[in-house]
TORKOL-4160 file (C-alpha; in steps of 0.2 Angstrom, whole numbers, padded with zeros to 4 digits, m for minus):
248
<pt num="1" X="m0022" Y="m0071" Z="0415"/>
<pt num="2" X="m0020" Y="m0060" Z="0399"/>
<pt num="3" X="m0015" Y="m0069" Z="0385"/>
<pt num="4" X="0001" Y="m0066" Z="0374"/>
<pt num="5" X="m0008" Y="m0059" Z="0359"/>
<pt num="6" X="m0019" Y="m0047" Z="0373"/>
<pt num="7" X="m0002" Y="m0041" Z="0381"/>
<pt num="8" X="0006" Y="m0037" Z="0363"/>
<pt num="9" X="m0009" Y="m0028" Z="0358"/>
<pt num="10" X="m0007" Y="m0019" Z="0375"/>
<pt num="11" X="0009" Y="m0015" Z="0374"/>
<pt num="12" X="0008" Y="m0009" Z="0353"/>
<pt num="13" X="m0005" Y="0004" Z="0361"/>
<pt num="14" X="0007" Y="0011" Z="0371"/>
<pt num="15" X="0022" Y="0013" Z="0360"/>
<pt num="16" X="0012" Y="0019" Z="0347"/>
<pt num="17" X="0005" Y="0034" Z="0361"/>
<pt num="18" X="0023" Y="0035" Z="0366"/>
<pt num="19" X="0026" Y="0039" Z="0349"/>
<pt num="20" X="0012" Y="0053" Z="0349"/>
<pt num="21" X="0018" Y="0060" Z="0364"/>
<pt num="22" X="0036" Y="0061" Z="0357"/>
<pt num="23" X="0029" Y="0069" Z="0339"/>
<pt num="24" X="0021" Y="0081" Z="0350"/>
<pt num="25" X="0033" Y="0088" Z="0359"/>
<pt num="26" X="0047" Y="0089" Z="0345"/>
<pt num="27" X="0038" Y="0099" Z="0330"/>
<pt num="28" X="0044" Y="0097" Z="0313"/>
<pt num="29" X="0047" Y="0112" Z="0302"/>
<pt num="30" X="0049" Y="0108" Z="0284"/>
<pt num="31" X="0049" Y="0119" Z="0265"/>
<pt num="32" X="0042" Y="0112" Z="0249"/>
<pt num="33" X="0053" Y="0114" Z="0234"/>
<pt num="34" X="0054" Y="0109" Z="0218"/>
<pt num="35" X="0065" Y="0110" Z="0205"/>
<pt num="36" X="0064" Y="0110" Z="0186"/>
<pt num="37" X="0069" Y="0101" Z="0174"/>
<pt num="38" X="0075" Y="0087" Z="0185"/>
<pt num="39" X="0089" Y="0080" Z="0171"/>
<pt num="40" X="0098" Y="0094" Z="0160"/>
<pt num="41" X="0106" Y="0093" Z="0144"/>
<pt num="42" X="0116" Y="0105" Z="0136"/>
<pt num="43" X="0117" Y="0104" Z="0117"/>
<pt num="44" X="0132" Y="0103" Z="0107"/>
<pt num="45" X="0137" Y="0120" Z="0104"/>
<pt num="46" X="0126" Y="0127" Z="0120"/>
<pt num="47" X="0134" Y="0136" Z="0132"/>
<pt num="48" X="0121" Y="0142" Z="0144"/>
<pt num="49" X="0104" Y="0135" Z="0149"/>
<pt num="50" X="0094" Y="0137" Z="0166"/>
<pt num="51" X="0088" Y="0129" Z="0181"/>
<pt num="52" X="0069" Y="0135" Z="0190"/>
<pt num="53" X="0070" Y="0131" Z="0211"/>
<pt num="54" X="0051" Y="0133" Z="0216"/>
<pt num="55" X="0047" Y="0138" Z="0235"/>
<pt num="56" X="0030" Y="0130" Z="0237"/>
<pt num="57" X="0029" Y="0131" Z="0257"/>
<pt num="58" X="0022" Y="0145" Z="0267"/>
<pt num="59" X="0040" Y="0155" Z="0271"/>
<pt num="60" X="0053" Y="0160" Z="0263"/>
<pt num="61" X="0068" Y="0151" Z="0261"/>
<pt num="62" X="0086" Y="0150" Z="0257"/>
<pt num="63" X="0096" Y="0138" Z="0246"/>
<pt num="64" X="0113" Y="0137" Z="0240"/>
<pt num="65" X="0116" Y="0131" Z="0222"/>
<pt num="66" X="0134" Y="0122" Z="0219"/>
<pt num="67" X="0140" Y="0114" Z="0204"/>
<pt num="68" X="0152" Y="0095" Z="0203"/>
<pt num="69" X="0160" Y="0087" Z="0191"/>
<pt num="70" X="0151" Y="0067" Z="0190"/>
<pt num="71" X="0162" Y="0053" Z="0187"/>
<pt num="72" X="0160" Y="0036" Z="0192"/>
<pt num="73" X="0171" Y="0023" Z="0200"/>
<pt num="74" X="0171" Y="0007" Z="0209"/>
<pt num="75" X="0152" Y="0006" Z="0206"/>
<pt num="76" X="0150" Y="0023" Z="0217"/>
<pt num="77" X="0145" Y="0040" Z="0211"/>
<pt num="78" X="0159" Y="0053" Z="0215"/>
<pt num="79" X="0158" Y="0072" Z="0215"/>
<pt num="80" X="0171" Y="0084" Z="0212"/>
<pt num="81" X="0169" Y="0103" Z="0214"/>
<pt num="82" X="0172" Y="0112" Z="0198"/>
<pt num="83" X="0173" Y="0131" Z="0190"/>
<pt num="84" X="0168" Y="0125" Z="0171"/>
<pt num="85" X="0151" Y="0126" Z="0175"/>
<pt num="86" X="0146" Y="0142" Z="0184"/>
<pt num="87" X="0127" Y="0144" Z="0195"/>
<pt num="88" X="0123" Y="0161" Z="0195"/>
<pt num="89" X="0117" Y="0164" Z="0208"/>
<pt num="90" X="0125" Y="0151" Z="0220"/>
<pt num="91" X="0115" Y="0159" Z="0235"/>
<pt num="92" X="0095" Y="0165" Z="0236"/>
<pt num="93" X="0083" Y="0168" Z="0246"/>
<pt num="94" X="0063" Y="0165" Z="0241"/>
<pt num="95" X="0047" Y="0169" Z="0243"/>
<pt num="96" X="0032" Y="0159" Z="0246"/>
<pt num="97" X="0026" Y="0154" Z="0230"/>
<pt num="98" X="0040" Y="0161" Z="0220"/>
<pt num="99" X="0050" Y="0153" Z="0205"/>
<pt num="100" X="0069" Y="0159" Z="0208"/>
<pt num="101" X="0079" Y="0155" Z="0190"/>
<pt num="102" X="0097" Y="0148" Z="0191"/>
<pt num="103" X="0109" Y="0152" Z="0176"/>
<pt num="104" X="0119" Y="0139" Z="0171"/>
<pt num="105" X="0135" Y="0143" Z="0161"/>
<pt num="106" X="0148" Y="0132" Z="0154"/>
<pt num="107" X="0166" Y="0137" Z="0152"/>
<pt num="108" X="0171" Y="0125" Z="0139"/>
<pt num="109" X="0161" Y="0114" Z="0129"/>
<pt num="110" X="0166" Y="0097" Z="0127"/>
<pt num="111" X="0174" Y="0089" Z="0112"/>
<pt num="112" X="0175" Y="0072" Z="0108"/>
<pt num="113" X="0164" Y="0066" Z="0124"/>
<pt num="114" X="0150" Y="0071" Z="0134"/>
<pt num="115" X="0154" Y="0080" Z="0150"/>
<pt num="116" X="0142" Y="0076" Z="0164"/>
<pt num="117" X="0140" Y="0085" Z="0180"/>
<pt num="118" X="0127" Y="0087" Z="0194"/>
<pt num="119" X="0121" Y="0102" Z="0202"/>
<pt num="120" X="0118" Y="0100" Z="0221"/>
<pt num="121" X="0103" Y="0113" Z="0228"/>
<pt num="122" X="0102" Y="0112" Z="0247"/>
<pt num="123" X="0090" Y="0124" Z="0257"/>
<pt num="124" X="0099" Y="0132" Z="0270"/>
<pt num="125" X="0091" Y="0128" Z="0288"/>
<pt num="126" X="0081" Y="0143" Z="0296"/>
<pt num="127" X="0085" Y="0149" Z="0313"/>
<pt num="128" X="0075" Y="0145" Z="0325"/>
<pt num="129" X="0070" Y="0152" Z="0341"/>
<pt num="130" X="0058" Y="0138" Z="0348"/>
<pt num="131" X="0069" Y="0125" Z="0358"/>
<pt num="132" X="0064" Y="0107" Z="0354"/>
<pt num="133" X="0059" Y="0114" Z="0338"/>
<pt num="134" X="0068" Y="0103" Z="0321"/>
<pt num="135" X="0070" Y="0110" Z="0304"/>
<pt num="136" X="0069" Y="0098" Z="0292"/>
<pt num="137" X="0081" Y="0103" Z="0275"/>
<pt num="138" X="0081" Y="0096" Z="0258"/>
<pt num="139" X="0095" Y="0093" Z="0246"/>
<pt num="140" X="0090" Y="0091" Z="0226"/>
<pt num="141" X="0107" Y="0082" Z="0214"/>
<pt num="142" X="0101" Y="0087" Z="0197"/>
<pt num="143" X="0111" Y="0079" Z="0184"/>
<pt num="144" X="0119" Y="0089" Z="0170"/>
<pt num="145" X="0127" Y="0082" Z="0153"/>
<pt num="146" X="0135" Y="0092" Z="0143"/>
<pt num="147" X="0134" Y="0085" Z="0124"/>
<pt num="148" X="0150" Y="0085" Z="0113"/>
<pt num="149" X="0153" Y="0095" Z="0096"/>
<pt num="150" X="0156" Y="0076" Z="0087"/>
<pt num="151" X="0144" Y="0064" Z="0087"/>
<pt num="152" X="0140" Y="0054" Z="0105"/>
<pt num="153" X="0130" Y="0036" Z="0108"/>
<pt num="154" X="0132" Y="0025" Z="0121"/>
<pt num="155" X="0140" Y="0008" Z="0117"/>
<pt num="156" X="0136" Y="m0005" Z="0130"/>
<pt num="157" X="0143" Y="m0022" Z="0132"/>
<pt num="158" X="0140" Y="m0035" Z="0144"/>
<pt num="159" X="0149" Y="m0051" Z="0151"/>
<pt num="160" X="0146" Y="m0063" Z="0165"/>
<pt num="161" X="0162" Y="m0065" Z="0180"/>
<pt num="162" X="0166" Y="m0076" Z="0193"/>
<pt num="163" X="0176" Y="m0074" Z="0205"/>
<pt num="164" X="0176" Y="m0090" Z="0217"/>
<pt num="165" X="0156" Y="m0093" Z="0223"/>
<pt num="166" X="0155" Y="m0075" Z="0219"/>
<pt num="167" X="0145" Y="m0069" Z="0202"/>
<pt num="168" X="0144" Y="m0053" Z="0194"/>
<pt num="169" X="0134" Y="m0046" Z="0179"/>
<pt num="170" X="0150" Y="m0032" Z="0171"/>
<pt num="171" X="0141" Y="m0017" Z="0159"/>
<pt num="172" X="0156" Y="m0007" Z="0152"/>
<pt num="173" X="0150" Y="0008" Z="0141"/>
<pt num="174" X="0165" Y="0011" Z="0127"/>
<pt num="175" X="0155" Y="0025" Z="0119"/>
<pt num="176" X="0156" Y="0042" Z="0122"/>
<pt num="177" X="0139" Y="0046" Z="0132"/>
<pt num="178" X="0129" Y="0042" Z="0144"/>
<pt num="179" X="0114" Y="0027" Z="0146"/>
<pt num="180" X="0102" Y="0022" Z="0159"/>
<pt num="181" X="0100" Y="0006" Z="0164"/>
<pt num="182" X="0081" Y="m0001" Z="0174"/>
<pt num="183" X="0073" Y="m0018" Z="0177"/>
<pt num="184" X="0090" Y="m0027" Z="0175"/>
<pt num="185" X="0087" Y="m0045" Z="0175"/>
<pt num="186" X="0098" Y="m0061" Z="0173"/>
<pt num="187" X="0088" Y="m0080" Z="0169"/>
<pt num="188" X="0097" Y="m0095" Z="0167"/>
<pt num="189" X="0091" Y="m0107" Z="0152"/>
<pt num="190" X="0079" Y="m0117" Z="0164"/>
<pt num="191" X="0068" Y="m0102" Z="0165"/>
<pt num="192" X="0078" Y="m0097" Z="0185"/>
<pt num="193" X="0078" Y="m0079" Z="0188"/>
<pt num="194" X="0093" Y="m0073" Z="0198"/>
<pt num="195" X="0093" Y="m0058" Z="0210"/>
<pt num="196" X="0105" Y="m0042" Z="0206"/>
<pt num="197" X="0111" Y="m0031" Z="0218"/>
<pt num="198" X="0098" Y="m0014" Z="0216"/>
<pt num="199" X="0109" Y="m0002" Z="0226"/>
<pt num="200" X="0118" Y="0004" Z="0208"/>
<pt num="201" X="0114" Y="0019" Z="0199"/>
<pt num="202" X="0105" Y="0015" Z="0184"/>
<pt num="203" X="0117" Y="0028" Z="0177"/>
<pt num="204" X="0132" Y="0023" Z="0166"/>
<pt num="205" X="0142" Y="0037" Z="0162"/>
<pt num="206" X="0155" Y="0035" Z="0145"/>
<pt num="207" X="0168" Y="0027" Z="0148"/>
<pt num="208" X="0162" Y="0018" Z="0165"/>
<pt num="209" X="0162" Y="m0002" Z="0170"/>
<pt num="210" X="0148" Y="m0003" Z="0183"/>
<pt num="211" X="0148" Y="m0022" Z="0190"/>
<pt num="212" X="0130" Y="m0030" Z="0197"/>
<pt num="213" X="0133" Y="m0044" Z="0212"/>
<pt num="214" X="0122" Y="m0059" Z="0206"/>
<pt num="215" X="0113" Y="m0068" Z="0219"/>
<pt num="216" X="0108" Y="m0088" Z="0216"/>
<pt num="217" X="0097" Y="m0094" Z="0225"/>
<pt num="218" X="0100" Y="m0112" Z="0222"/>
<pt num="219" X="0112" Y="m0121" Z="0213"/>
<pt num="220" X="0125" Y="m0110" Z="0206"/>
<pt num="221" X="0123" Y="m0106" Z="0187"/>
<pt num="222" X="0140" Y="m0116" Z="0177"/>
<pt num="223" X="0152" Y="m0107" Z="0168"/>
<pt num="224" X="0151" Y="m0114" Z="0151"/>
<pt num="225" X="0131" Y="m0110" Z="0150"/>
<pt num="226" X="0126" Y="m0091" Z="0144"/>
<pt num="227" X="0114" Y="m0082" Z="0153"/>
<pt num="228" X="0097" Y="m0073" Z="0148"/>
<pt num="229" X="0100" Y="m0051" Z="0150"/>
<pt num="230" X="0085" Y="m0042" Z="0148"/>
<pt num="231" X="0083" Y="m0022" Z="0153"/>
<pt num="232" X="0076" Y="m0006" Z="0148"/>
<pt num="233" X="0089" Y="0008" Z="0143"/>
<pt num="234" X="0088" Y="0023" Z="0136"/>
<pt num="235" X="0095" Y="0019" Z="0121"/>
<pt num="236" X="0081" Y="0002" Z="0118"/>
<pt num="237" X="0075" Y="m0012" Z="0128"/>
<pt num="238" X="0089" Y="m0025" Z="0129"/>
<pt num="239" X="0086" Y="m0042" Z="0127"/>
<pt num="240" X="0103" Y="m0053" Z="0123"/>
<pt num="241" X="0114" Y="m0069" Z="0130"/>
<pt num="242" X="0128" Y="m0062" Z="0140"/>
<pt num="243" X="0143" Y="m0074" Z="0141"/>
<pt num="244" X="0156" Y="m0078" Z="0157"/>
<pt num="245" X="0175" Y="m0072" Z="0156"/>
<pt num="246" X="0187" Y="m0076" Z="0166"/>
<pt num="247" X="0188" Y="m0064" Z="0180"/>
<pt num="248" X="0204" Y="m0050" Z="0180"/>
């Protein structure tokens, strides 16, 4: 009699030819693009700047270029569509190995704080006359900030909450732009390191509170004890205590 390890083997073999089989009879169809630069700032004072979408497959192929306003809330990104910042052209088609050049123009610029918006590029899926045939499309958020007239840092705080066995690392950016925030850590004073949630954009627009969930494992950190912050932003590597507050 086969053994368990022989009929697993056995049966892997045929999943994975399955697999095969099934790849074989569903083609993929899929451009390459590329889009540069990948984060655009506008200077103070600046009014239009450009964007470069790059066909790199073998077809040509179509994309349509929008323009939202970016704000944040609730710890989720939110998109608004807007007319102060114009794509000319919002529709194109391209060559194989051609460089189509996007115009960007902004209405108004801002005053006192940076406006920040993101620019959605999505190709347009080609039709297709072979059945079983699946076009796979792409779709490019490039973000767009938009520098003030005055003077704008960042200006980030940091404080701990609790909120019954629930912990949270609270950021609040009071200046008046942007940071962005990677390899955020929390470690108690015996040397434990705690886990943060990782689904938050490292983006923390002005004027934004962004929260990170903490995750003990272990014995829950005590209230009255600080805890170690470190991360790289784009402002400095951060490396201060960070206090708890009562929760709101």
């Amino acid at each position: 009699m086969p053994s368990n390890k022989c009929l697993l083997m056995a049966a892997s073999r045929i999943l994975a030819a399955i697999f095969l089989f099934l790849l074989a009879e569903t083609p993929v169809s899929a451009q390459a693009l590329s889009v540069a630069p990948v984060n655009i700032v506008i200077s103070p004072g600046q009014r239009a700047t450009t964007l470069s979408v790059t066909n790199q497959g073998i077809s040509e192929t179509s994309i349509q270029i929008r323009a939202y306003a970016w704000s944040q809330k609730d710890n989720s990104d939110e998109l608004t569509p807007t007319d102060m910042l114009v794509v000319s052209p919002p529709l194109a088609t391209i060559a194989p190995g051609v460089n189509q050049v996007v115009r960007l123009l902004l209405r108004q610029p801002p005053q006192s704080q940076e406006a920040t918006y993101r620019i959605l590029v999505d190709q347009i899926p080609p039709a297709t006359k072979t059945p079983g045939v699946v076009s796979m499309v792409l779709r490019m958020s490039i973000p767009v900030f938009a520098q003030p007239t005055g003077r704008a840092v960042p200006h980030l705080q940091f404080h701990l909450e609790r909120n019954g066995d629930k912990l949270f690392l609270v950021g609040i950016n009071d200046g008046h732009r942007h940071d962005v925030l990677r390899d955020v850590a929390l470690t108690t004073g015996d040397g434990r390191k705690l886990n943060l949630a990782s689904d938050v954009s490292p983006y923390i627009l002005a004027g934004v509170t962004r929260r990170w969930s903490i995750a003990a494992e272990g014995p829950l950190p005590e209230s009255s004890a600080p805890l170690q912050l470190t991360a790289h932003a784009d402002t400095g590597n951060i490396d201060q205590q960070v206090q708890w507050i009562a929760a709101p």
